[in-house]
N, C-alpha and C positions, 0 to 999 in steps of 0.2 A: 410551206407545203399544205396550207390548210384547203380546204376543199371550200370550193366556189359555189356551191350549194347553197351556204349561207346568205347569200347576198341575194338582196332583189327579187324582181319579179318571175327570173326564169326558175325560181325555188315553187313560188307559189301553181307556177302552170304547170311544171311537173306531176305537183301536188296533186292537184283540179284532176291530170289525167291518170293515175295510181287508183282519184278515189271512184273515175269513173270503171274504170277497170277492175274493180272492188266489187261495186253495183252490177256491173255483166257477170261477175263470177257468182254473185249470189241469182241471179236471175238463170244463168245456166242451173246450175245447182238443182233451183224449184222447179223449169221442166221436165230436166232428166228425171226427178223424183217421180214428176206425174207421168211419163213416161213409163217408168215401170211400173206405175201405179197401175195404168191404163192396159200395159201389156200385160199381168199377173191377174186381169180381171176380163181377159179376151178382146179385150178391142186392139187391135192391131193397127189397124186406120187411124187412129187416135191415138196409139202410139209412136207410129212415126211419125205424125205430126209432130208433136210434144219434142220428139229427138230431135228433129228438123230446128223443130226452136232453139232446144238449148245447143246445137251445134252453130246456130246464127248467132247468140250469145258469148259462147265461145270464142267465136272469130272477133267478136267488138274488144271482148276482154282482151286478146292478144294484141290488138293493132292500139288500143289505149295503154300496156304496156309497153310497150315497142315504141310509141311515142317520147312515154316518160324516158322511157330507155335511150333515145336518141339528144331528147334535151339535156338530163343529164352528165351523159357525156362528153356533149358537146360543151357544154357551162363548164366540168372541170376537165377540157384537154385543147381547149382552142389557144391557149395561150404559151403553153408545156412545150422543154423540147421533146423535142423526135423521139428521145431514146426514156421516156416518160409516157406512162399508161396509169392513169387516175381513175379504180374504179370505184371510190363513194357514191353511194349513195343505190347504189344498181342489184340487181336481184342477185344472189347466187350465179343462176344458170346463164343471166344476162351479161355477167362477171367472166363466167368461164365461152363464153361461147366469142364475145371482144378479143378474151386473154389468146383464145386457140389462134383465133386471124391473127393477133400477132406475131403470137410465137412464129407462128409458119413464116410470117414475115421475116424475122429475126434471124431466123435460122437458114432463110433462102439465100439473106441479102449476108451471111456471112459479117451482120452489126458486133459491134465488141463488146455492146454491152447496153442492158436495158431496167430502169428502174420500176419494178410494178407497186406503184402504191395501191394496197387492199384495206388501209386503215387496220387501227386496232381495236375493231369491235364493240368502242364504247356505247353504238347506238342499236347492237343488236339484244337479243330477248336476253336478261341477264349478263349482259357484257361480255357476252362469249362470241369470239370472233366466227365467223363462219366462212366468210370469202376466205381468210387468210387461208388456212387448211385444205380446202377446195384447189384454190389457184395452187401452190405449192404441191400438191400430188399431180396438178394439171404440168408445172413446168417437169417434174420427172419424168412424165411419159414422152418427154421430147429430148432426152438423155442429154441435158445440158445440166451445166452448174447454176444453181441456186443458192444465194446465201439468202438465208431468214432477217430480217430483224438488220439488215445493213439499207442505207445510210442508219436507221432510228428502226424501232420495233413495230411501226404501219407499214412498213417496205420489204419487199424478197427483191435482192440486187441478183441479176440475170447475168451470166456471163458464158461463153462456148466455154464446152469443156475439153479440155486436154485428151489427148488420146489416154489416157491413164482413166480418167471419167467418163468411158464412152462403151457402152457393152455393144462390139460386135458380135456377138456370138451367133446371133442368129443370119448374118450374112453367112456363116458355115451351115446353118440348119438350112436354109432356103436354097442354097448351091447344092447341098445334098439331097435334097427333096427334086429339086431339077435332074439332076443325075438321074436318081431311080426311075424318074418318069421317061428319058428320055431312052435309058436301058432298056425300058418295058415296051417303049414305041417302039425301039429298033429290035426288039425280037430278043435280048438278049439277059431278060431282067428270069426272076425265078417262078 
């Protein structure tokens, strides 16, 4: 289960495109600065220019992470089965926003069950994991079972959960909130 990352050339273009999306983010950064610069000293015209820039910057920055973001994952899940989500190597929010389209997947398709490897954090700022935390308050919002740490401790094993693991409660709040509303249409609310 190691991550395919390692290997080859699709490490290195990844790489290439991280650090170009590195460089647009400090290039946004410097015109927004002059931007305000420009604004807080009356020129307005030369301020939205300056914004203009760094929102053109902005957009390279996104589209060269989205890149890396797509090679990445592509490198570690073209291989994996189905019921396998490899997210090394991927930002946070690149992490959770993959994790989301699965889950929905998961959950639509009625799967029995799905492995998310988040790794364990060895490669983040002091070895403190970040995705793992993230993803795992991500699979609670979709009221399934979660185990941490199963197959090994880079993994939260995904499973539906039992009606016993499953808060309908607010299928009662939402039915009642209809009700009142519908009381109120018909004339009959307070």
């Amino acid at each position: 289960m190691g991550s395919a990352l390692s290997i080859g050339a699709g490490f290195q273009d990844h790489e290439h495109y991280r650090s170009e999306a590195r460089k647009n983010s400090a290039l946004r950064q410097q015109y927004s600065q002059q931007s305000q610069t420009a604004y807080k000293s009356g020129n307005g015209a030369k301020a939205k220019e300056l914004s203009l820039k760094a929102k053109e910057y902005g957009r390279e920055m996104d589209r060269y992470n989205n890149m890396a973001r797509d090679m990445v994952f592509k490198l570690n899940n073209t291989n994996r089965p189905s019921n396998e989500l490899d997210l090394h190597g991927l930002k946070v929010r690149e992490a959770l926003d993959i994790t989301r389209e699965r889950l929905t997947k998961f959950v639509k398709n009625k799967e029995p069950n799905l492995m998310i490897i988040v790794g364990r954090g060895k490669n983040s700022i002091n070895g403190v994991a970040k995705i793992k935390p993230a993803v795992t308050e991500l699979v609670n919002e979709f009221h399934i079972k979660a185990t941490p740490n199963k197959p090994n401790q880079g993994c939260i094993w995904v499973e539906p959960a039992g009606p016993e693991g499953v808060d309908l409660s607010w299928i009662d709040d939402l039915f009642q909130e209809l009700a009142k509303k519908l009381w109120a249409f018909l004339g009959f609310g307070r």
